[in-house]
N, C-alpha and C positions, 0 to 999 in steps of 0.2 A: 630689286631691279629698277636702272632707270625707265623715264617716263621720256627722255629726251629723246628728239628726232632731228632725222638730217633732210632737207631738201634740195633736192637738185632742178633748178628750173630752166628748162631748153627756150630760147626767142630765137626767133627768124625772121628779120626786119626783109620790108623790099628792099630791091635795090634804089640806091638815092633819095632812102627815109633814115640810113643808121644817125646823121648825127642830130636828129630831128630826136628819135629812138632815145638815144643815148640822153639824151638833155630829160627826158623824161622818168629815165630808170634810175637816173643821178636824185632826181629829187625825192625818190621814195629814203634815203637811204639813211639821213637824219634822224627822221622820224620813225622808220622801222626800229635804229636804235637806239632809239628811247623807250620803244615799246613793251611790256611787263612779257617775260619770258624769251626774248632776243636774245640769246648769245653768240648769234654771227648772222651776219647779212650781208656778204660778200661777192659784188661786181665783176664780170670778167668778157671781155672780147675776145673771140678766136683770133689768132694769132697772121692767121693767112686767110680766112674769108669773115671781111668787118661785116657781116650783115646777120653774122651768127654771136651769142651773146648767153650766158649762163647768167646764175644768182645761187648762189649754194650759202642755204641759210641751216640754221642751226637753233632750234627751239626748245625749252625746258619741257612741253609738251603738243599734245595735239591739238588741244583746246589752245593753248596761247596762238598757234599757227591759224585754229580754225578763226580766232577774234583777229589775227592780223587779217586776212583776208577778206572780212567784214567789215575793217575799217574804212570809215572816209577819204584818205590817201590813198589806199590801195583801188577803191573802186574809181575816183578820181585818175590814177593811173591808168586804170584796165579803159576808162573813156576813151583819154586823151591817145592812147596808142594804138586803138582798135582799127584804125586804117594802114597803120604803120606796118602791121604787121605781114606777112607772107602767110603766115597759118597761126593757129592757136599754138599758145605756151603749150611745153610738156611739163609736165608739173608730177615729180617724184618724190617718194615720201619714203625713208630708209628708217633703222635703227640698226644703231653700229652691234660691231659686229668686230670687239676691240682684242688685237692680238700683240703681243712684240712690246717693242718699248710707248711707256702711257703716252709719250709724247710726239709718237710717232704714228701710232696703231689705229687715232681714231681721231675725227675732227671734235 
């Protein structure tokens, strides 16, 4: 069995902080994927309200996700946006759950 997990992380910027937000979540993203266990760390803005904002990452385990979020970058991040925000991140933590075709059935 894999050790691999998926996360899903919910932001909820004020209003008239998203492109402040955004210049800030851009810069983790380099760097996250350089990071030892990263296989996805992927940005996304809701479609119809900009002040909502995901990150669905993808890590070879729990411990590589636990030392992402101990990093320098990351708490440098979590600084920098802490006013930006509306409320705290939702921060979810999966393992798949793979059906159907491989390349279809699971991130």
């Amino acid at each position: 069995m894999s050790d691999e997990i998926v996360v899903v992380v919910g932001l909820q910027t004020k209003p008239g902080d998203e492109a402040a937000f955004e210049t800030e979540l851009r810069k983790l993203v380099a760097t996250t994927h350089s990071e030892d266990g990263c296989l996805l760390f992927a940005i996304h803005r809701h479609a119809e309200d900009a002040t909502q904002y995901s990150a669905v990452e993808r890590w070879t385990s729990r411990a590589d996700l636990d030392n992402h979020f101990a990093s320098p970058h990351v708490r440098e991040y979590f600084e920098a946006t802490k006013d930006l925000l509306a409320e705290p991140p939702t921060i979810n933590v999966y393992v798949a759950c793979p059906e159907g075709d491989p390349d279809k059935g699971a991130l």
